[in-house]
C-alpha positions in Angstrom: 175.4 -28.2 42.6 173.3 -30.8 43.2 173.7 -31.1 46.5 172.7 -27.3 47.1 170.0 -28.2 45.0 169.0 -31.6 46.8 168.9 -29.5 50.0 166.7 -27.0 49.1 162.7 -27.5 50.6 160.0 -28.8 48.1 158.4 -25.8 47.7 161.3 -24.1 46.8 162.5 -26.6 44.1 158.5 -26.7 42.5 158.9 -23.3 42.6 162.2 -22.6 40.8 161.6 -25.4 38.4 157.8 -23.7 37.5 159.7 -20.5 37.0 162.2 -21.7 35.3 160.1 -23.6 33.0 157.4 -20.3 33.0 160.7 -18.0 32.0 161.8 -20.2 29.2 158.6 -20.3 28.0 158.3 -16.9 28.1 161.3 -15.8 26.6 160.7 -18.7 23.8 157.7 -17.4 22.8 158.7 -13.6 22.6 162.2 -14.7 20.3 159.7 -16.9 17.7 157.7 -13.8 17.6 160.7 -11.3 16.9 162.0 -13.9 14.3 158.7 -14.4 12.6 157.8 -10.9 12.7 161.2 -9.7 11.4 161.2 -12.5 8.4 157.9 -11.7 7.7 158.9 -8.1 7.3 162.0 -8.7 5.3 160.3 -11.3 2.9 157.1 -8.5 3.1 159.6 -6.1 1.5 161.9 -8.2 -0.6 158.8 -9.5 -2.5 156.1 -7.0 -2.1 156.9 -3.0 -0.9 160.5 -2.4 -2.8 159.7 -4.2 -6.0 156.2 -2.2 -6.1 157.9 1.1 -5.0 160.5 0.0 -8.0 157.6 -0.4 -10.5 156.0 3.2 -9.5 159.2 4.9 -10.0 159.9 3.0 -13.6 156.5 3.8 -14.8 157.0 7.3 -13.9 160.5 7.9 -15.1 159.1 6.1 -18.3 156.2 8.4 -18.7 158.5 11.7 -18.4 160.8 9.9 -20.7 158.4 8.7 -23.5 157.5 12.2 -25.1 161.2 12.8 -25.6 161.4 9.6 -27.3 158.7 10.5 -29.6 159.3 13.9 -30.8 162.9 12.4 -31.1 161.5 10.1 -33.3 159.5 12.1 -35.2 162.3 14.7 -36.0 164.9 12.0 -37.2 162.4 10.3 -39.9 161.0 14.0 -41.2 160.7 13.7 -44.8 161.1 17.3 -45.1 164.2 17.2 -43.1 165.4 14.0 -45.0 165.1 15.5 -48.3 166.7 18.4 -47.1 169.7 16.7 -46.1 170.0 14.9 -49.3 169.7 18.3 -51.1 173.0 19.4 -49.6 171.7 20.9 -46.5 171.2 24.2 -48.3 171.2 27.2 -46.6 168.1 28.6 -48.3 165.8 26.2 -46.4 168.0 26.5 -42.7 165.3 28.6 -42.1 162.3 26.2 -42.3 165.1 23.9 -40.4 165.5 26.0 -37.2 161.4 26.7 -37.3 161.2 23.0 -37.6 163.6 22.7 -34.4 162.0 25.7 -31.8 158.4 23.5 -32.3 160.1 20.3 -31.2 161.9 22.1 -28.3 158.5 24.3 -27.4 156.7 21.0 -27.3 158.9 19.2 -25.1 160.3 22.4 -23.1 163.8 20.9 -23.7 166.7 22.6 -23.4 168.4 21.5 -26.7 167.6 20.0 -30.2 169.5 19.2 -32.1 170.1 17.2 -36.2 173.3 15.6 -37.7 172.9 16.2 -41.4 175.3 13.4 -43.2 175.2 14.1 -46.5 177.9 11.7 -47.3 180.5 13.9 -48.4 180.3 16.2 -45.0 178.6 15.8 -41.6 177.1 19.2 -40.2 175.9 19.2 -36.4 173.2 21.3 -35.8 171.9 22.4 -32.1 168.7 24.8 -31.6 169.5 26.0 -28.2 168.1 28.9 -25.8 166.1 30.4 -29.6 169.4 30.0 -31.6 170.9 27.8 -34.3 174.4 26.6 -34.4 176.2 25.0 -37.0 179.3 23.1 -37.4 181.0 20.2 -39.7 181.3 17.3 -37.8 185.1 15.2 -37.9 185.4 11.5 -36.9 188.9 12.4 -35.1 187.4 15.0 -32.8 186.8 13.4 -29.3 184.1 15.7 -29.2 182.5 14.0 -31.8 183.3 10.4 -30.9 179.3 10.3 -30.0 178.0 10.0 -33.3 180.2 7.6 -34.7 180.3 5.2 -31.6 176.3 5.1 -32.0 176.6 4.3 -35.8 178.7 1.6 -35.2 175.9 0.3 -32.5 173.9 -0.3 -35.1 171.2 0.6 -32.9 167.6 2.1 -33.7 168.2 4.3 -30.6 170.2 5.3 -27.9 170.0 8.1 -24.2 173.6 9.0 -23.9 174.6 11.1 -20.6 177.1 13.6 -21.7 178.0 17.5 -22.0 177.9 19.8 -25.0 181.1 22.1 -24.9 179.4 23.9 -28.2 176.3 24.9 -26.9 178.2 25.4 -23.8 175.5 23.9 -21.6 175.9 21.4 -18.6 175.2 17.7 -18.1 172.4 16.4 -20.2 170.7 13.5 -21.0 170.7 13.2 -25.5 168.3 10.7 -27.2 169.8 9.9 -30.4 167.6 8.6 -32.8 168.8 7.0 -36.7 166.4 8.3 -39.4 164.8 5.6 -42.0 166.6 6.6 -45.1 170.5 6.0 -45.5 172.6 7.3 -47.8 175.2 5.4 -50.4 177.2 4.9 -47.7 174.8 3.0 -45.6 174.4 5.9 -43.1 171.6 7.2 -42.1 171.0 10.8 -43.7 169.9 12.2 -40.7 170.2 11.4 -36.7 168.5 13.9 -34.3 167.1 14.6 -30.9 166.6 16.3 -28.0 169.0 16.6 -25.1 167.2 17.0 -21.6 168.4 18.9 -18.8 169.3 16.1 -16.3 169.0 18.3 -13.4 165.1 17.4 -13.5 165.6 13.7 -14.0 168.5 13.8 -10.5 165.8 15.8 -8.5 162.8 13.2 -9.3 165.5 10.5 -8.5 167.9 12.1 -5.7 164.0 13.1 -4.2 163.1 10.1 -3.7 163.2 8.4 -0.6 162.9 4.2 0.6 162.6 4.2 4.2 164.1 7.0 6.3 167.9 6.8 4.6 167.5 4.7 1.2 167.8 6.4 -2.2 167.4 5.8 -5.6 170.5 5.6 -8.0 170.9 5.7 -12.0 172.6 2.8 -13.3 173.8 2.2 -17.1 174.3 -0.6 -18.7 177.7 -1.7 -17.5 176.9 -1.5 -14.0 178.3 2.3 -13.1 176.2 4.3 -11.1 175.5 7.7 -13.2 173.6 9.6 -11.0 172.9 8.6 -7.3 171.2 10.1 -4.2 172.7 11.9 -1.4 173.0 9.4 0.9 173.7 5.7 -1.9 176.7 4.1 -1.2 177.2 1.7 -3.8 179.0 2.8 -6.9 179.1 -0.5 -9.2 177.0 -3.3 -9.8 180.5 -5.2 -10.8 180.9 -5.8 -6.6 180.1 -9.7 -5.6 177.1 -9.9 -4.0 175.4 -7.5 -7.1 175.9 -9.2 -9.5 172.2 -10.9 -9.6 170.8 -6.8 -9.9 172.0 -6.8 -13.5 169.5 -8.3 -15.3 166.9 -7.2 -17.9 164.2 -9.0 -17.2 161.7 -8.2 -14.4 162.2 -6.4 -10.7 165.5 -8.0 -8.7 165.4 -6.8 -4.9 167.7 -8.7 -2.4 169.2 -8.3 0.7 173.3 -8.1 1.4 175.7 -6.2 3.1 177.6 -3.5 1.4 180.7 -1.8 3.1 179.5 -3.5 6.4 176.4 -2.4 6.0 173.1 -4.0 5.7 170.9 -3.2 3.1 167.7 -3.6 1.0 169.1 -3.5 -2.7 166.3 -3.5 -5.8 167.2 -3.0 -9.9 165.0 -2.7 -12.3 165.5 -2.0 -16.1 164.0 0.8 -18.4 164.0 0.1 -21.5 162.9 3.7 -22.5 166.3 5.1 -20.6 168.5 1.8 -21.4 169.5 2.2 -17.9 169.0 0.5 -14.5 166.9 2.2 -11.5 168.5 1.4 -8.6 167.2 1.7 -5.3 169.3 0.9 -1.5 167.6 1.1 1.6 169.7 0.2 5.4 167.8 -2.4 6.9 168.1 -0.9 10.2 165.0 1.6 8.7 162.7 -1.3 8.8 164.4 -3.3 11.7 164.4 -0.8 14.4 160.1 -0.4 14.6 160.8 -3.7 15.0 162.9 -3.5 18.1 160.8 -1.0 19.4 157.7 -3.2 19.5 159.5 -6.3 20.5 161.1 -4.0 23.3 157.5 -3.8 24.3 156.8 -7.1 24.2 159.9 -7.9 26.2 158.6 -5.4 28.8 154.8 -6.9 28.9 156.1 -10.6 28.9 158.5 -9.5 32.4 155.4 -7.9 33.8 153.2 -11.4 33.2 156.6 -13.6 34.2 156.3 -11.6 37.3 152.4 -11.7 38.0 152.5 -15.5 36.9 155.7 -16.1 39.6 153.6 -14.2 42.4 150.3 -16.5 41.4 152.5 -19.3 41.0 154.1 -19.2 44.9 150.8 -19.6 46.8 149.8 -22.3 44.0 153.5 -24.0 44.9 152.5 -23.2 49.0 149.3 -25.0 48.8 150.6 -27.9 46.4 153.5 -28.7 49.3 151.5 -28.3 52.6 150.2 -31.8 52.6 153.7 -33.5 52.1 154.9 -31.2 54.7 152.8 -31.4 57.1 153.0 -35.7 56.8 157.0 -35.1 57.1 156.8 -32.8 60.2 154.3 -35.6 61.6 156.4 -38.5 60.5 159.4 -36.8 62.0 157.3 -36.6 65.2 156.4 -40.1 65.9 160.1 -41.1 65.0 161.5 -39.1 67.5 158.6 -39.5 70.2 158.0 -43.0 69.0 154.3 -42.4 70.1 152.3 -45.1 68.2 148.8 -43.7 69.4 149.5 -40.2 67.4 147.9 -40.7 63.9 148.8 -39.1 60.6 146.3 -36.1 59.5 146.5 -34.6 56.3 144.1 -32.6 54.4 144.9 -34.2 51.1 142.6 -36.6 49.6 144.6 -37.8 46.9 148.3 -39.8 46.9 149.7 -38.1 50.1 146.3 -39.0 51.7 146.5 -42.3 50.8 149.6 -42.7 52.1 148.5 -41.0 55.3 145.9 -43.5 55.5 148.0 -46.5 55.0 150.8 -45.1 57.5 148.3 -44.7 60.1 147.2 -48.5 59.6 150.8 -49.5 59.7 151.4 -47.2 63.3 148.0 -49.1 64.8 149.1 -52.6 63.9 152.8 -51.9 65.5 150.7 -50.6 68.2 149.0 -53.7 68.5 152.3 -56.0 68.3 154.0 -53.8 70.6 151.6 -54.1 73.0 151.6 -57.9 72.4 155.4 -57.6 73.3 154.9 -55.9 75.8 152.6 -58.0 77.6 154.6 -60.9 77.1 157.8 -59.1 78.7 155.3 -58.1 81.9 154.8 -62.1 82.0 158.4 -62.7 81.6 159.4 -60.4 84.5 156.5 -62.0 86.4 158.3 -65.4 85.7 161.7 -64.6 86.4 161.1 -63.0 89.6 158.8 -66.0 90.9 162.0 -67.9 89.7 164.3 -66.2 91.2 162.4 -66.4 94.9 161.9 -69.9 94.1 165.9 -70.1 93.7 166.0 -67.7 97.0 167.2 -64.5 95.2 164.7 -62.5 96.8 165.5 -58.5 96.3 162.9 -55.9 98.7 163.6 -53.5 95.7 163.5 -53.6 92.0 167.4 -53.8 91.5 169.0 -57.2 92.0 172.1 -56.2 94.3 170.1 -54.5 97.3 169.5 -56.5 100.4 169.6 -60.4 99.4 168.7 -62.5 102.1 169.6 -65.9 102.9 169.3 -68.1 99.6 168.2 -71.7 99.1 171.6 -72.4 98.2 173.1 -71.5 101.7 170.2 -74.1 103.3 171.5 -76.8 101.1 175.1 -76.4 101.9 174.0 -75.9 106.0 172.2 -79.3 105.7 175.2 -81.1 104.1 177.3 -79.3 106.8 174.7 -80.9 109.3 174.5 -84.2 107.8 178.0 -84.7 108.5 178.3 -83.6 111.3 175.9 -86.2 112.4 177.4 -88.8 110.4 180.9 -88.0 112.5 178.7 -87.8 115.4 177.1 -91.4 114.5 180.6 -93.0 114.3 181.5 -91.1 117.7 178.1 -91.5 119.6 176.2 -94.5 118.2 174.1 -94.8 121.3 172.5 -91.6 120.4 170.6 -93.2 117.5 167.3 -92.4 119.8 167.9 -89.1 119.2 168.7 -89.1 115.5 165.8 -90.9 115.5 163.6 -88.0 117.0 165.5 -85.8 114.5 164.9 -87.6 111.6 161.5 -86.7 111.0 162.8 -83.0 110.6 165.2 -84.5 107.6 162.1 -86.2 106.4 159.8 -82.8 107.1 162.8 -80.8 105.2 163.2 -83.0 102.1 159.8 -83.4 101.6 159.6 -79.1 101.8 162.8 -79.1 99.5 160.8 -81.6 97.0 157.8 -79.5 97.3 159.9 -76.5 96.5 161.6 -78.3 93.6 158.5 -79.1 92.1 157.0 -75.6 92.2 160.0 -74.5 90.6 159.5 -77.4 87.8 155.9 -75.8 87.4 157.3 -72.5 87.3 159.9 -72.8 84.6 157.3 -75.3 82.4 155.0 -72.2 82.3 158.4 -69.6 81.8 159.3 -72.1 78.9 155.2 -72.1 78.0 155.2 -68.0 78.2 158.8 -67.9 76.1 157.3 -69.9 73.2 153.9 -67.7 72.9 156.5 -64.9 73.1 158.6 -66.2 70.5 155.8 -66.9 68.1 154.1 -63.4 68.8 157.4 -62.2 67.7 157.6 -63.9 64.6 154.2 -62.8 63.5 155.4 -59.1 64.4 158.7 -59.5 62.1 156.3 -61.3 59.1 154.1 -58.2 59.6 156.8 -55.7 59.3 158.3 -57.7 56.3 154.7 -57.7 54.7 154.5 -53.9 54.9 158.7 -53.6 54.0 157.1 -55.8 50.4 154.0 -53.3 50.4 156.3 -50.2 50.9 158.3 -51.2 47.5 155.3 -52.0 45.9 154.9 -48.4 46.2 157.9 -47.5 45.2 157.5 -50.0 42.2 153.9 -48.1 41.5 156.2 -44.9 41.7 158.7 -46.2 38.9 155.7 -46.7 36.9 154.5 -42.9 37.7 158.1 -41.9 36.5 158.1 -43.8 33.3 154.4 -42.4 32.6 155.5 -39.1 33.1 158.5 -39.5 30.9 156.3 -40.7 28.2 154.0 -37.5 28.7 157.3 -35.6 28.2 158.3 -37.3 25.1 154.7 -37.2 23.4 154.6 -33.3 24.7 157.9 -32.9 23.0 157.0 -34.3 19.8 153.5 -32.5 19.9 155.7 -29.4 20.4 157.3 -30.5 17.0 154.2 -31.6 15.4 153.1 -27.6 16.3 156.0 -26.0 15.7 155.9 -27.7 12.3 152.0 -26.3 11.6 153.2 -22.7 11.7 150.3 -20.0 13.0 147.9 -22.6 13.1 149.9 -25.0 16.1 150.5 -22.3 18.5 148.0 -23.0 20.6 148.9 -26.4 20.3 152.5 -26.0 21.2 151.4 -24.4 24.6 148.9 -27.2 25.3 152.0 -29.4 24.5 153.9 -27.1 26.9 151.8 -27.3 29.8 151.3 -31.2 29.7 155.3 -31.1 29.5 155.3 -28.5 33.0 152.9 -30.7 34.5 155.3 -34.1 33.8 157.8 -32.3 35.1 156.1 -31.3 37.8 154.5 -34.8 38.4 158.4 -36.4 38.4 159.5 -34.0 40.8 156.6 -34.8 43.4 157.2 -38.8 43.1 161.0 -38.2 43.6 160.0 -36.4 46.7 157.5 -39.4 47.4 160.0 -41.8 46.6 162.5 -40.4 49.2 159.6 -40.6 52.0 159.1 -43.9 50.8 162.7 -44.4 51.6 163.0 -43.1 55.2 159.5 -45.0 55.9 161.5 -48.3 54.8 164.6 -47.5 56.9 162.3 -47.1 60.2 160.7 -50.5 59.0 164.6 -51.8 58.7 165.4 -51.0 62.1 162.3 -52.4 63.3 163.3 -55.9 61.8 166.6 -55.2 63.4 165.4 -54.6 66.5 162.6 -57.2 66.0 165.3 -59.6 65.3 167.7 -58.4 68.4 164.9 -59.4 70.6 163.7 -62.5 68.7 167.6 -63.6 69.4 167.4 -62.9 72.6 164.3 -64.4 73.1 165.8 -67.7 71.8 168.5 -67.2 74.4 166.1 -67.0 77.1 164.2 -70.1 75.6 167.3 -72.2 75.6 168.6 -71.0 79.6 165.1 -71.8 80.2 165.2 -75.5 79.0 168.3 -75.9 80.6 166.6 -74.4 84.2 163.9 -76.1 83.4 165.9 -79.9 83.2 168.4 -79.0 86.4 165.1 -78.1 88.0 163.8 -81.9 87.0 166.9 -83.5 88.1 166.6 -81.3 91.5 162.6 -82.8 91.7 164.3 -86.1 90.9 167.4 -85.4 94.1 164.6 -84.1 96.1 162.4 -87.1 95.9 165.2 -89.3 96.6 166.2 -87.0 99.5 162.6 -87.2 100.9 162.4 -91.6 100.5 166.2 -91.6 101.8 164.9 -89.6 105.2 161.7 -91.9 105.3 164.0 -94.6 105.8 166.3 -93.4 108.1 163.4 -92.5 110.6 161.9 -95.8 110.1 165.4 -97.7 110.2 166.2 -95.3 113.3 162.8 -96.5 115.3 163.2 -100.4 113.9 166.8 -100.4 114.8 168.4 -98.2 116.7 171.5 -100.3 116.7 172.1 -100.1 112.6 174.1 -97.3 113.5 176.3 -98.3 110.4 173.6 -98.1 107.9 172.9 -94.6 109.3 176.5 -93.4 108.5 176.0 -94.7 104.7 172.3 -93.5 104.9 173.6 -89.6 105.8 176.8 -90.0 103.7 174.0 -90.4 100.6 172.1 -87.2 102.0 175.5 -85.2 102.2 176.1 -86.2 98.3 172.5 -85.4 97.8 172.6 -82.1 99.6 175.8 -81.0 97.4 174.7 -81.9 93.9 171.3 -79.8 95.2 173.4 -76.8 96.2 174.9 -76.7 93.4 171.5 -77.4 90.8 170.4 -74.2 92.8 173.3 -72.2 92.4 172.3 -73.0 88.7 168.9 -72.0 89.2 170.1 -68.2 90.5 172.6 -67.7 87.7 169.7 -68.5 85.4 167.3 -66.6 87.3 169.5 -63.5 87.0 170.2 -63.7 83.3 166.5 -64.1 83.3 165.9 -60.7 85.0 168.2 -59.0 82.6 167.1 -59.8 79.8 163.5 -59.1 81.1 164.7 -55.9 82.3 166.4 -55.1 78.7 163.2 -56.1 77.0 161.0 -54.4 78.7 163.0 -51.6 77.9 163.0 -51.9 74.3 159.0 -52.1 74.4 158.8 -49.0 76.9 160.5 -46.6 74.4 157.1 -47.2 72.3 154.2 -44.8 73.5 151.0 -47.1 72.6 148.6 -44.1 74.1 148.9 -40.7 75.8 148.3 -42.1 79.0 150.9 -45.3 78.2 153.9 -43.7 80.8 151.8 -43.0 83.7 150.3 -46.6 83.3 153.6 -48.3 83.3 
């Protein structure tokens, strides 16, 4: 993977990172907005909406209640109605009784009233219902009756109790029981009486009402069981885990919990005036889903600016690249045209120019040692050719094996032939020393040539040796030069590192700004995104200087090869300097043969005219000659083998230097 990703272009790899980067940005930003804007709604509702929706619906229940309450109230602790009671409950006053009961019930329109008379020999249960009295006796081992004595064992001043009269025949109702003041010898309160409301009222108000699109509102006594509930509640106990916190007294609960895999808003409160909990259950999904459907929408807008932002953020990438491009396709030019004249031309006025700027100087100081080389391997060729004609190797084209003509070498070897054939001819035909005579001043004419010769050729190789040196020092100075810049070129990259650790410190202060901001809440947003920018930008930054870095790179590998190469031809330079001082001594000893060979013919020609009868010295004279002539035939043959290797390694030099173009016109010229 990261090779595919190594391969990929510049522009392509700022681009993906940027979108990358732009995407998680993005898509960051839109999930802290639907978190925050869902937690704010939740803790909106558990702490503000449901507890006051809770309150309205107390209060209200609480004011429909309180009337019943009173006139409850005010019926049990009736003086008239006590002192009946402890009369006997006569029958004479019933009527007053029953005209007493049809006020209370027209007051409150409710559909029964009723008063338990104890009297404390007999209970009597009487219930004013739809403009008629009942009566009946009352009997602690009647179920129908358990009522009244379970709420004097309470103890209690009062109590709602949700139950159905079988004697008045009517359906469920809700009875306020209330104890009159005065008791009788028992302890018992002479009279307990109320009303009974129809609950059909109270479960329409409640069923009614609504919390969200689905949540209802359920009555809860005080053990927890749910008495009447809406359509659409679900829970039936507060005993389940989770509900358990809902049964307190004090105070509005609301929380949030999952009930038969179901999430929901869940809110008590208790009334006092009812002795009962209000209950209230919403889903969550009621107040989550508007909340989907705007962060849909901001899902939607944040694409549509992730895909403006991408089509801005190509051309930016486009323009960012073109200078580093544009110096690689350049570079990549001159290293495969190795034209040192072209120049590096960038737009750029920053980094990449300054690169640009200092390539360019590096290209037109190779130029200059180059040219330097070159010039000194024009002189070498120069030198090794006048060698080789010295030597005799004389070639009427450029190649070495066309046409050689007769060589020095040969004329040595002829004269030694020629020597002794005189010397034979001396031993043979001594009174022909007038003629040697005559011939000796052709030895004399021919050694003094050959010691001319021999000295040009010392001349020649002293200035081959002379031109070798100022080539090998030229050298040197190139490979120090190319050294120099190798050093500046990882100074660069040393300047790079530092870019690198720069920009990793901008990404770890960005990071913990992005903390810092994240920690401030609203107020570091803007602050985060400043934070997130300077952490795109050090991103971006590292990414350019690894590209740098790897230009950097191949710009140091072209300066290894040309120490290589520098080197390769400083060796063979050193060759050449070493065959040259050995030339240039065989050429000395030939100078020092040569002017022997020239006094040696001197004195034969004066020995032939003085005496023409030392015949004898002759032979030893020429003998001397044909040793001479030998050892000089074979300094010469020397003198060509160095010549040649000379040549060739002129030849292979200059066509090291001839692969560098040093100006447009450089291939014509040479």
């Amino acid at each position: 993977m990261q090779f595919e990703w190594q391969r990929l272009s510049l522009r392509l790899r700022l681009f993906s990172a940027f979108g990358v980067l732009l995407t998680l940005v993005v898509l960051s930003s839109l999930l802290m907005q639907s978190r925050f804007s869902t937690q704010s709604r939740v803790d909106n509702l558990l702490q503000v909406e449901i507890p006051a929706q809770l309150g309205k619906l107390a209060s209200d229940v609480t004011l429909q209640l309180a009337p019943s309450l009173q006139l409850s109230r005010g019926l049990a602790t009736s003086v008239f109605i006590e002192d009946w009671v402890k009369e006997g409950v006569p029958r004479l006053s019933q009527q007053a009784i029953e005209a007493e009961m049809a006020r209370i019930q027209g007051q409150l329109d409710a559909g029964i009233v009723f008063i338990v008379a104890n009297t404390g020999e007999a209970v009597y249960y009487y219930l004013y219902h739809e403009g008629r009295l009942s009566r009946r006796q009352m009997h602690a081992d009647d179920p129908q009756d358990g009522w009244y004595f379970r709420y004097l064992n309470s103890g209690a001043a009062y109590e709602l109790n949700l139950d159905t009269n079988e004697f008045s025949g009517s359906g469920l109702k809700m009875f306020v029981n209330y104890s009159g003041l005065t008791k009788n010898a028992s302890g018992i309160p002479y009279v307990v009486a109320g009303v009974g409301l129809d609950m059909v009222q109270l479960t329409e108000m409640i069923s009614q009402y609504r919390l969200g699109e689905s949540g209802g509102v359920s009555l809860v006594n005080a053990d927890g069981l749910v008495e009447v509930k809406a359509t659409d509640s679900r829970i039936e106990t507060l005993a389940d885990t989770g509900l358990q916190a809902l049964k307190a007294r004090q105070g509005i609960r609301v929380i949030e919990t999952t009930y038969a895999d179901i999430p929901l808003f869940v809110g008590s409160v208790w009334i006092d005036a009812l002795q009962r909990y209000l209950l209230v259950e919403a889903p969550r999904e009621d107040y989550m889903l508007p909340i989907r459907q705007q962060l849909l929408q901001s899902v939607l807008l944040g694409l549509l600016l992730l895909l403006v932002s991408l089509a801005l953020l190509y051309p930016l990438v486009t323009s960012l690249t073109r200078p580093i491009l544009s110096f690689q396709q350049q570079m990549k030019q001159i290293t495969r045209t190795l034209n040192l004249a072209q120049r590096i031309q960038v737009g750029d006025r920053a980094e990449v120019g300054d690169l640009a700027v200092q390539t360019n100087h590096l290209l037109e100081r190779l130029g200059h040692v180059i040219q330097g080389i070159l010039s000194s391997s024009k002189q070498l060729n120069l030198s090794a050719n006048q060698l080789a004609h010295t030597a005799g190797l004389v070639s009427h084209q450029q190649h070495l094996q066309q046409q050689v003509s007769q060589s020095m070498a040969a004329a040595v070897e002829q004269m030694s032939s020629s020597v002794a054939e005189i010397t034979s001819t001396m031993e043979e035909l001594s009174a022909s020393s007038t003629q040697i005579a005559d011939h000796s001043q052709s030895v004399v004419d021919v050694a003094n040539l050959t010691l001319d010769n021999s000295k040009k050729g010392a001349q020649a190789m002293q200035q081959l040796v002379q031109r070798m040196t100022e080539i090998q020092q030229d050298n040197a100075r190139s490979l120090q030069e190319i050294m120099e810049l190798g050093a500046k070129s990882k100074q660069i990259s040393k300047v790079m590192d530092l870019i690198n650790t720069l920009a990793d410190q901008t990404k770890l202060i960005a990071f913990n700004a992005a903390l810092e901001a994240s920690s401030a809440g609203e107020s570091g947003k803007r602050f985060s995104v400043v934070a997130g920018e300077i952490r795109r930008l050090a991103d971006s930054v590292t990414d350019s200087t690894l590209e740098i870095e790897d230009r950097i790179q191949e710009i140091q590998d072209s300066i290894s090869r040309l120490v290589i190469n520098s080197e390769k031809g400083a060796s063979s330079i050193q060759s050449g300097m070493e065959v040259s001082a050995v030339t240039a001594d065989d050429l000395n000893a030939l100078v020092q043969a040569a002017t022997k060979t020239s006094n040696a013919a001197q004195q034969i020609s004066l020995s032939t005219r003085q005496q023409k009868t030392a015949s004898s010295q002759v032979v030893i004279a020429l003998r001397d000659i044909a040793n001479a002539s030998s050892h000089n035939a074979q300094s010469v043959r020397d003198i060509t083998e160095i010549s040649e290797t000379m040549l060739s390694m002129s030849a292979e030099l200059d066509s090291l230097v001839r692969a560098f173009q040093l100006s447009q016109s450089s291939d014509v010229n040479s």
